[in-house]
N, C-alpha and C positions, 0 to 999 in steps of 0.2 A: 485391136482384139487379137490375143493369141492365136497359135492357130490349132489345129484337135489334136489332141493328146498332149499336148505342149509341157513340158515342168514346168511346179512351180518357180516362181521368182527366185534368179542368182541370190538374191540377197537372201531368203530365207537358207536356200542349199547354204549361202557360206558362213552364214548366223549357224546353223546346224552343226556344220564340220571344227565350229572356232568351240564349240562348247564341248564339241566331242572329244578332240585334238587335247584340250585342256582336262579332263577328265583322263585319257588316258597317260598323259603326262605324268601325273601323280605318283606310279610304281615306279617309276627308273628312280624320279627324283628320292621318293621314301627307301628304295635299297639302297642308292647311294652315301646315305649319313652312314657318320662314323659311329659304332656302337658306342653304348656309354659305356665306363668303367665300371667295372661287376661288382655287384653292390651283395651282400650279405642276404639275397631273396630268390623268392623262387621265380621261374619264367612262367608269360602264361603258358607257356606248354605243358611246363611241370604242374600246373594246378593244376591240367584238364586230369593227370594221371603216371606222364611218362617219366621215366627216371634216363637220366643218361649222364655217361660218363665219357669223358672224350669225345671218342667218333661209336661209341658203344652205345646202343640205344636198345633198353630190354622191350619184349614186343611179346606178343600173345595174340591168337588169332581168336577174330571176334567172330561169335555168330550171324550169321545173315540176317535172322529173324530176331528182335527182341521184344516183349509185350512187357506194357504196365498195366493197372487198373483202367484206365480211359485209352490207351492207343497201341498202336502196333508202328515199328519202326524197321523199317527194310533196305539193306544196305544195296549201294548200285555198284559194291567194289566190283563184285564176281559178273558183272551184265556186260560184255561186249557190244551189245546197242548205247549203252552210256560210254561208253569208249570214245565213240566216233559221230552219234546219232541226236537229236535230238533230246530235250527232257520230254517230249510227246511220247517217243519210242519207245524211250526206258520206259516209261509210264505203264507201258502195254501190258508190260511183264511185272506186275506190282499186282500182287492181290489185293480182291476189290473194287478195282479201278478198271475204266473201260474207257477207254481214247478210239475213237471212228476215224473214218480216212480222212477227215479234215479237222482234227483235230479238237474238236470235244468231248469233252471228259464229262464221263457217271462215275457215280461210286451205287455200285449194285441195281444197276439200271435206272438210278436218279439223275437227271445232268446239273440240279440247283445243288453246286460243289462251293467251297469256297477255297482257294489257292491262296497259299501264304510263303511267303520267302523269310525265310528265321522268324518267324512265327509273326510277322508284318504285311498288312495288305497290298499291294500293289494296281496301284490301274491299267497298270500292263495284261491282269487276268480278271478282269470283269469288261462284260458287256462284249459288245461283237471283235473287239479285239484277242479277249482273250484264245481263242483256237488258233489263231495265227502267230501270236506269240508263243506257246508251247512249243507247236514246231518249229520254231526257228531259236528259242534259245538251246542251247549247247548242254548237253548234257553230263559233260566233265565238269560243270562247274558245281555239281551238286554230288554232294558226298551221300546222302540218304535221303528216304521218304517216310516219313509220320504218316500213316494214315488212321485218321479218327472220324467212325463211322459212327457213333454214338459221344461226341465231346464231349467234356465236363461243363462246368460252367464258366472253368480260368481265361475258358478259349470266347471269343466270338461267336454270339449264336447265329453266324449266317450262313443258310444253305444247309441243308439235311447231312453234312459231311465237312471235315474239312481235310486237306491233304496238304501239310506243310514242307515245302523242298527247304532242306538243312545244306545251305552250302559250305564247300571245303574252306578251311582252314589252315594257315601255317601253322606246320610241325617239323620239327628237328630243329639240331640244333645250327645257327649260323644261316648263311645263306641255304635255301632249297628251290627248286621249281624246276618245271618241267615244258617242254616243247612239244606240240602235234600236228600235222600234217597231214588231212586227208583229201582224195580227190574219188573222183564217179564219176560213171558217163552222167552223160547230157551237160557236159564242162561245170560240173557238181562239184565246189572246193571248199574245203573246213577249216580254219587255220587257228589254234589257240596258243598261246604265251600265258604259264601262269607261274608266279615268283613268289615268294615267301621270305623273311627274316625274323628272325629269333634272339633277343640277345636277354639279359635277367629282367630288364624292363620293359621292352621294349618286342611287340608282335606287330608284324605287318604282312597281310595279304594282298596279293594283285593279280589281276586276272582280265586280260585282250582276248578277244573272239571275233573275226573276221570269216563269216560266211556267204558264198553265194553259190544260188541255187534257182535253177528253175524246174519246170511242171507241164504238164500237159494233160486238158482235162475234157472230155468227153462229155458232154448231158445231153440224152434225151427227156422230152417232158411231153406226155400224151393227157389230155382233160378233154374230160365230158362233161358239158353241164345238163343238166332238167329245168327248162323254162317251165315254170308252175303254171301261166296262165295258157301255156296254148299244148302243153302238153309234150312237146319235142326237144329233142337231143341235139344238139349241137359239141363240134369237137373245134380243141386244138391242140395240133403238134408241131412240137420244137427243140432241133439239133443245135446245141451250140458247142462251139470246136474253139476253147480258149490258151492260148500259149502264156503261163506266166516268166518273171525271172525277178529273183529277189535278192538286193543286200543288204546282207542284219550285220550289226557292228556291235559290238556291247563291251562294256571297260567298269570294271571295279575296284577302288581300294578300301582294304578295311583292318585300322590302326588299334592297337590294343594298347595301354601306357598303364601300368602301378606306378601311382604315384606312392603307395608304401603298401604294404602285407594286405591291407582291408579298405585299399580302393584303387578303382580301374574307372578308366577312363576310357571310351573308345568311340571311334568317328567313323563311318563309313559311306562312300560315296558309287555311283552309280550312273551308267549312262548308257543308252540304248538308241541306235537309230537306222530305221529301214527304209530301205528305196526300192521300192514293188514296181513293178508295171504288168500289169494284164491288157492282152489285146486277142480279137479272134472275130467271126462270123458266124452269127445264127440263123437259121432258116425257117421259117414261122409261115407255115398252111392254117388256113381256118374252114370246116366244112360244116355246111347245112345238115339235116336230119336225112334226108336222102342220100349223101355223101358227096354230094354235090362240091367242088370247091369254090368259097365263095371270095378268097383272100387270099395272099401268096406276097412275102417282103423278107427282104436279108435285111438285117441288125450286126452294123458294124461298131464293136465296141472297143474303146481304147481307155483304159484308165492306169491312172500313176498317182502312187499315193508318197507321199515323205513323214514318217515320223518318227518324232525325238521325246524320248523320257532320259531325265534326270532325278536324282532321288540325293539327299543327304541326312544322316542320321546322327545324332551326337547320343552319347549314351554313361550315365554315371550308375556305377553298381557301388555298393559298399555294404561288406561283410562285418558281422559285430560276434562280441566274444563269445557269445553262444554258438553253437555251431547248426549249423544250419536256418541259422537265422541272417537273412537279408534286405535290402532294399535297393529296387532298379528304378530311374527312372530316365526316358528317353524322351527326343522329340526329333521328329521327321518332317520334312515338308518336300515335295514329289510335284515337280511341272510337266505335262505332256504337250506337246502341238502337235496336231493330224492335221494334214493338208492334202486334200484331195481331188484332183481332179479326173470327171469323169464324163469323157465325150463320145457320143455315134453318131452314126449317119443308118438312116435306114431308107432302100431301095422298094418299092414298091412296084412289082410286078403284076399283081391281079389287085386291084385294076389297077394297069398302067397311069404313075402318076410323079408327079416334080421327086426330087430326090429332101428328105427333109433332116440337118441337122439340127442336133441337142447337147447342150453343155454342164455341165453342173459344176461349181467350185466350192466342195465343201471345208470350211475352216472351225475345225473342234479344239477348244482350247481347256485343258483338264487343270485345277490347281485344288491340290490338297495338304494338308496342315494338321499332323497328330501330335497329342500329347497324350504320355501312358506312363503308368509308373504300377510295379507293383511289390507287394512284402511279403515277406515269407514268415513266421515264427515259429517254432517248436514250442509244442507245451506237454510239457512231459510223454508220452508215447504218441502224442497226435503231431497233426502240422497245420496250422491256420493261414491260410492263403486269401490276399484281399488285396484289391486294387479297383484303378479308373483308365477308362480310355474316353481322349475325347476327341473329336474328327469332325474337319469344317472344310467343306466341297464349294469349290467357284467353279462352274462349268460354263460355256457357251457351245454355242453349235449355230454356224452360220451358212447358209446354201444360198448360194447367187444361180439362180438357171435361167437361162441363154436358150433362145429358138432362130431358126431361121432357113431360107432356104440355100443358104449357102455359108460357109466359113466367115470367107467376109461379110455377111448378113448378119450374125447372130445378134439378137439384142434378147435384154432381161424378157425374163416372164413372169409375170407376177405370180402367177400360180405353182412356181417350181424354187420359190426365193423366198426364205426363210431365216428369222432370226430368233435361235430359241436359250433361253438362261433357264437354269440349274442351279441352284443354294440349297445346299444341305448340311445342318447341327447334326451333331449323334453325339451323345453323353452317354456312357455307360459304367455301371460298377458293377466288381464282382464281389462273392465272399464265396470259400470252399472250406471243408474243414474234414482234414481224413484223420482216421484214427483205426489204431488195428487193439482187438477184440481176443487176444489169443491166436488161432489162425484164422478169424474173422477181420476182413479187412471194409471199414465205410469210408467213402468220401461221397460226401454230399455237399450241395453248393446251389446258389442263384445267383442270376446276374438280371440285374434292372437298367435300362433304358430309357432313353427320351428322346425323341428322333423329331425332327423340325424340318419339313421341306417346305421349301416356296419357289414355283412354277410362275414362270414367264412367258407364256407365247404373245412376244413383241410384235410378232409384225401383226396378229390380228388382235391386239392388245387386247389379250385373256392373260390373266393372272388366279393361280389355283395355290391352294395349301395340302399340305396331304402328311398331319402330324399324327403323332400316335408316342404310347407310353404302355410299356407293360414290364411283366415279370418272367424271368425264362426259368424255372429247377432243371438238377441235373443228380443224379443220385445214382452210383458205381457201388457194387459189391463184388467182393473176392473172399473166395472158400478155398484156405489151400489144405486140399487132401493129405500131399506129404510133400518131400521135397520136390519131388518131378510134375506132380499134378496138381490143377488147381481149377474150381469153378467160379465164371463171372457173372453178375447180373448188372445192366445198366437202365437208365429209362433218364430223356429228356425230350427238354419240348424247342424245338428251333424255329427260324424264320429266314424266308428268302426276299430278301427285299428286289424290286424292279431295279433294270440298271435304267442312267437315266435319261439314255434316247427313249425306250420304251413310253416315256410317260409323255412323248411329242406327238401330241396328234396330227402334226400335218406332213400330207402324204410325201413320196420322197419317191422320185421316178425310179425303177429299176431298168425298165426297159419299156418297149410299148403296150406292151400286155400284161405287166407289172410293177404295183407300186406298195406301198409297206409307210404304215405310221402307226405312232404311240396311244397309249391310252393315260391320260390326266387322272383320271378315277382307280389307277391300278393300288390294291390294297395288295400287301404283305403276305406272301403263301405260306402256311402257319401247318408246322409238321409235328406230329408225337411218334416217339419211336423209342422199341422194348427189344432189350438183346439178352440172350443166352448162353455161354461160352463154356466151352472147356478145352483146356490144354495139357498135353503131355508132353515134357522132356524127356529125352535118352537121346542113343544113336540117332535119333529123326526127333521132329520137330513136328507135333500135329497139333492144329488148332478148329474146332468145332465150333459153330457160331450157330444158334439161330433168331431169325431178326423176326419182327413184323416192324412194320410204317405205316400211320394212314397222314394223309396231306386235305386240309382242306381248303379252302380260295385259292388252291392252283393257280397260277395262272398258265396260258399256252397261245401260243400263234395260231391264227383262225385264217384260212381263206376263204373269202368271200368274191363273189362274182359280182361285178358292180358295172355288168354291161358294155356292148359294143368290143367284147371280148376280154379283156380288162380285168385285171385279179388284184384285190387290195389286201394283203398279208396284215395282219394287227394283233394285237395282245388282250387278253382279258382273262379275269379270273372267275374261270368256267369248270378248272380240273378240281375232283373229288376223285381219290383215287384210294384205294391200298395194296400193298405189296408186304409179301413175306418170303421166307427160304431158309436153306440152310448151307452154309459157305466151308469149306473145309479146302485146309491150306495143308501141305506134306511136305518137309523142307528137311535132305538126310541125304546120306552117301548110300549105295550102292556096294561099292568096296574104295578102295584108297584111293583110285583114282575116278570113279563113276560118284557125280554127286545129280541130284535131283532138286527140282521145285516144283512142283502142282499146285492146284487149287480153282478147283469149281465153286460154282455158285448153282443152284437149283433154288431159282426164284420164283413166285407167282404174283402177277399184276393184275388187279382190275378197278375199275374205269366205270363213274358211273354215268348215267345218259348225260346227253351234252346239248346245251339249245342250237348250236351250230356243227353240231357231230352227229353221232349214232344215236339213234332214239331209246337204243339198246343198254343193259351194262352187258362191258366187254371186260372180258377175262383171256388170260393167256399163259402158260408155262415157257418161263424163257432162260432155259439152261448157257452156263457158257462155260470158260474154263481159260486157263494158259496152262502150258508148261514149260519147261524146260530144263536139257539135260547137257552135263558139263560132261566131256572127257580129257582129264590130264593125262595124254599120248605120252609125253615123256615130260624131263621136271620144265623144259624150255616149249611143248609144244600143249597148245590146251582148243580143244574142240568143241563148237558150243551151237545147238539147234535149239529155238525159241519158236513157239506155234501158239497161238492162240484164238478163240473161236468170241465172240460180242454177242451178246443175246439177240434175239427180238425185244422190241422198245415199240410199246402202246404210245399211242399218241389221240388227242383227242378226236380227233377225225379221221385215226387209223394208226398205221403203226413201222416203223421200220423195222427193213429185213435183215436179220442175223446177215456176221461177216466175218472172214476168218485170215488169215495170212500166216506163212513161215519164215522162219528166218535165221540166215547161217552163219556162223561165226570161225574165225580159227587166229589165232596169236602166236608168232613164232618170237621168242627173246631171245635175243641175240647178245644179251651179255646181261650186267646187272643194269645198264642206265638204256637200253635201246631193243627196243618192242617194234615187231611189227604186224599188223590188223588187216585180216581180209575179210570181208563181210559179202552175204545178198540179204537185202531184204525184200522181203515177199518176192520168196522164190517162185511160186506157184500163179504170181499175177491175179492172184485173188480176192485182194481187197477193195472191196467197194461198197458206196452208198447207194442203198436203193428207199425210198419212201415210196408208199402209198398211204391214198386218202378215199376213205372210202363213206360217203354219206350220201342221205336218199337224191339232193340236188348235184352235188360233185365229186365224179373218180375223176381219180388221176394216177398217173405209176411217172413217179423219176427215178432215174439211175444215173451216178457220177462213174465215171473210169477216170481213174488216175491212171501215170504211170509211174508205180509205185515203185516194183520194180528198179533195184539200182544195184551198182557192184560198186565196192569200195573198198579201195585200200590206201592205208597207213600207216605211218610210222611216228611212234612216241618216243621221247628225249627224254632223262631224268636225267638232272644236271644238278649243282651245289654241295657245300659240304654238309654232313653228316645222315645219316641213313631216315629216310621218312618210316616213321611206322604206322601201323594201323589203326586211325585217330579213336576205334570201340566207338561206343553210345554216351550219348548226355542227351537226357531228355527235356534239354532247353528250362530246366527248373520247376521240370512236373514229377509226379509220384517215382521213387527208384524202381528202375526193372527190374523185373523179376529172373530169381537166383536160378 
């Protein structure tokens, strides 16, 4: 039997590194070929816009901000946290969007978001992974953020929001890329490699990301409960003092080919793999209603997780003599393996007692498989947009747990050892159709579904179904006043589907005083939502929004008290909720060197009573805001302060406390190819998670410390020939931005 904390199996580490090694291989070999002979066509650089001539490449600076009828689109060139930091970080500073100190994302105090990478789902951002993938992939690899707070119908109706990361792309001509280097205390290192090539046929991007990072994290956790029958209060509290340390690796190639004027060919491939370890001691008192203590044990926890995503994409487009008329059709298929294991020992002081460990080895094995295609056509002033996505999920999730009083003691426990499958169909079509009015502009659209799941809990052999079929509308208007101003209206109706641990009902140890399982019966959280917008161009850049949302079959995580101190975390669709507000974004210079970005949100939530919550409805005003302001000190030195404040966020048994953090920037260029980056984030040490729960049987107050806190500095390479320019906007083949 291993021993605690052990890694997984050599063989799996070196199955992991042979697939990694092989994935990152790809860009040397792909810049190596000899270009072809120039052929009489354009590159795809020159489709996307650029003109170049020799080592001359015309260029135009694009705006930060750009808005269609359905989205907003925010460039991360000008954000020094995308430099060096995180796609979490940049996130921060992204109106609309709200990332907490570990890394989950709202859009306007929602956290049911849906993440897409070039308008493609990934399992890298659903379910409990996704907060830990944000922070750790790299945020140079993403050239902009879409964010659509109100979709159309083109898009996926999952999640009250969707937030598409647009990665970079080779541009110029010839050979391009670029080199970066960062380091931090706490032996904090960033290392990226990203290349490009260009020739008339032929585009190729690459991009290596090697990060390691560790963390230290602070929780206290104080609970009270109300025993009903006898009338009295009983407490528990608990310190836990955790040291993590993590390595993310990730490698992508992505191949562009004309094989003539009106067809591309292109492939892209992917690979991600982290090596975590969390270790630390928690201190756990339990007292009677008198204060008596009746309990006293340290919880030593060790856990090491390994996981490897792979993705390949093949993709045929082909353009026809109409113009703007097209058809795409791709296919993807995406393998994940988590492997986890996670071992303690807990010390038992009051009452003095044997010492007892616990092992868990969980093996989650993800496979997915899309096929999508969609068409575009022009009909005289309109454009009719219609397609199909289809996606078919093999999941397992396997937990062997282990008791015993000693290391060498452990044997299985039936009660901690679980075998749970996952199969799910999803068929989907869309149709949209916009058409402008004079300066009335509609698009309207639906997208219809047919969603297929079938549930296995093997080891108590239950088998469950949980299908469903419906219709989503989606309906955008645009009023353009004159050139610079214009008014929008939107309204559709979305859906958050369970990820699909949630739907495992057997329990899953966290610690001794906590465990956490699924719910088989979770139905769909079914959202309607009405927006109001206006915009004006000039000198600045301001955008006025107001929303309502209501959400009903919510679902939310419940704790319940299940005795002998004992808290079982679970899922259910208990949330009825609405929210409204109004969001204003301010995006404009100062003078030639002073530029600006604002944008608050003055939201309200409420919440109505809950069978395991407040017997109340709750309501709440939950303001928040970012800013941030650039100063070009001279043309070589640029200075950059980023702050931003997180609302308060209801919850069904209470609610998290607003959090805020600053953060400093400064870039010195040292010629045209050699940059260098000194950064703090969260200067002020002020970011953090606090929850409370507050209902008639159970308070509680938790708070996390990070330490967020870091200083960083680096230096960026631009190396190859011909000059990169400023790749502007494409909105991925939705409505043109607006002039």
């Amino acid at each position: 039997m291993a021993a605690l904390g052990e890694r997984p199996s050599e063989e799996f580490v070196v199955r992991k590194r042979i697939l990694f090694a092989a994935v990152a291989a790809v860009p040397s070999l792909a810049l190596a070929q000899q270009a072809p002979s120039p052929a009489p066509t354009e590159t795809p650089a020159q489709k996307s816009g650029e003109t170049a001539v020799g080592e001359v490449v015309v260029t135009a600076e694009t705006p930060q901000v750009q808005t269609s009828i359905d989205r907003r689109s925010y460039s991360l060139g000008a954000d020094l946290q995308a430099q060096t930091g995180s796609i979490g970080d940049a996130l921060r500073n992204v109106p609309s969007v709200e990332v907490d100190v570990q890394g989950n994302v709202s859009l306007r105090g929602d956290s049911n978001v849906t993440i897409l990478v070039d308008g493609k789902p990934s399992t890298m951002f659903e379910g409990e992974s996704r907060a830990s993938s944000l922070q750790s992939m790299p945020a140079n690899q993403i050239e902009r953020v879409e964010v659509m707070t109100n979709p159309s119908a083109e898009f996926r109706n999952d999640g009250s929001g969707v937030i598409n990361l647009i990665t970079k792309k080779s541009r110029g001509a010839g050979r391009t890329g670029s080199a970066r280097v960062t380091v931090a205390n706490e032996g904090r290192v960033n290392a990226s490699l990203n290349g490009g090539y260009n020739s008339p046929r032929l585009s190729v991007t690459a991009d290596l990301n090697i990060r390691q990072d560790s963390q230290k994290q602070l929780t206290t956790d104080e609970r009270q409960r109300l025993h009903l029958t006898s009338g009295e209060a009983s407490s528990v509290a608990q310190v836990q003092d955790l040291n993590s340390n993590l390595d993310f690796d990730t490698a992508r190639v992505a191949v562009d080919y004309d094989l003539d004027r009106k067809t591309r060919l292109s492939a892209e491939l992917r690979a991600m793999y982290v090596d975590l370890t969390v270790g630390g001691p928690s201190q756990v008192t339990q007292t009677n209603a008198a204060g008596g203590l009746t309990s006293a044990f340290q919880r030593d926890l060790d856990l090491h997780q390994i996981r490897a995503n792979g993705s390949g994409t093949f993709t045929f487009k082909r353009t026809f003599d109409q113009a703007g008329e097209e058809l795409t059709l791709s296919a993807a298929y995406e393998a994940t393996n988590d492997d986890r294991v996670r071992a303690g020992r807990t010390l038992s002081f009051i009452p003095i007692g044997p010492d007892a460990y616990d092992r868990q080895e969980l093996t989650f094995d993800y496979r997915r498989t899309q096929l999508k295609g969609d068409y575009v056509r022009p009909i005289g002033a309109a454009t009719l947009k219609t397609g199909f996505d289809l996606q078919f999920d093999d999941n397992s999730y396997r937990n062997l747990g282990l008791r015993g009083g000693s290391r060498a003691a452990l044997a299985e426990d039936a009660s901690l050892s679980n075998l749970f499958l996952f199969e799910q169909s999803m068929a989907q079509a869309y149709v949209t159709y916009e058409q402008r009015f004079g300066d009335l502009s509609v698009l309207a659209g639906v997208r219809g579904e047919d969603v297929q799941i079938d549930l296995d809990q093997a080891t108590q052999s239950q088998q469950f179904e949980n299908d469903y079929r419906r219709l989503y509308p989606s309906l955008h208007l645009g009023w353009k006043l004159d050139d610079d101003r214009k008014l929008t209206a939107s309204y559709s109706e979305r859906v958050q589907r369970p990820n699909p641990l949630q739907f495992n009902s057997f329990p899953v140890l966290l610690d001794p005083l906590n465990l956490r399982a699924g719910n088989p019966d979770l139905k769909p959280q079914q959202t309607r939502a009405f927006e109001f917008g206006y915009e004006r161009r000039g000198p600045a850049t301001f955008l006025a929004t107001l929303y309502y949302r209501r959400t009903e079959n919510g679902f939310a995580d419940v704790v319940r008290d299940i005795g002998g101190g004992r808290f079982l975390t679970t899922s259910a669709n208990i949330t009825e909720s609405r929210a409204a507000g109004l969001e204003l974004v301010l995006n404009g210079k100062l003078n030639p060197k002073l530029s600006y970005n604002v944008s608050t949100n003055f939201g309200w939530t409420e919440i109505e009573p809950q069978p395991l919550g407040s017997p109340e409805t709750r309501s709440a005003f939950t303001p928040s805001g970012r800013a941030s302001l650039s100063w070009q000190i001279t043309p070589d030195d640029l200075l950059q302060v980023n702050a931003f404040v997180n609302a308060k966020q209801l919850t069904p048994q209470g609610y998290l406390e607003p959090s805020a953090a600053i953060d400093l920037g400064y870039r010195r260029k040292l010629n045209d190819r050699v940059s260098l980056i000194f950064q703090v984030q969260d200067l002020a040490h002020s970011f953090r998670l606090k929850q409370v729960i507050d209902t008639p049987t159970l308070k509680a107050r938790t708070e996390n410390k990070f330490d967020t806190r870091q200083v960083r500095a680096g230096v960026i390479w631009t190396f190859g020939g011909g000059k990169v320019r400023d790749p502007g906007f494409d909105f991925g083949g939705g409505p043109a931005p607006s002039q």
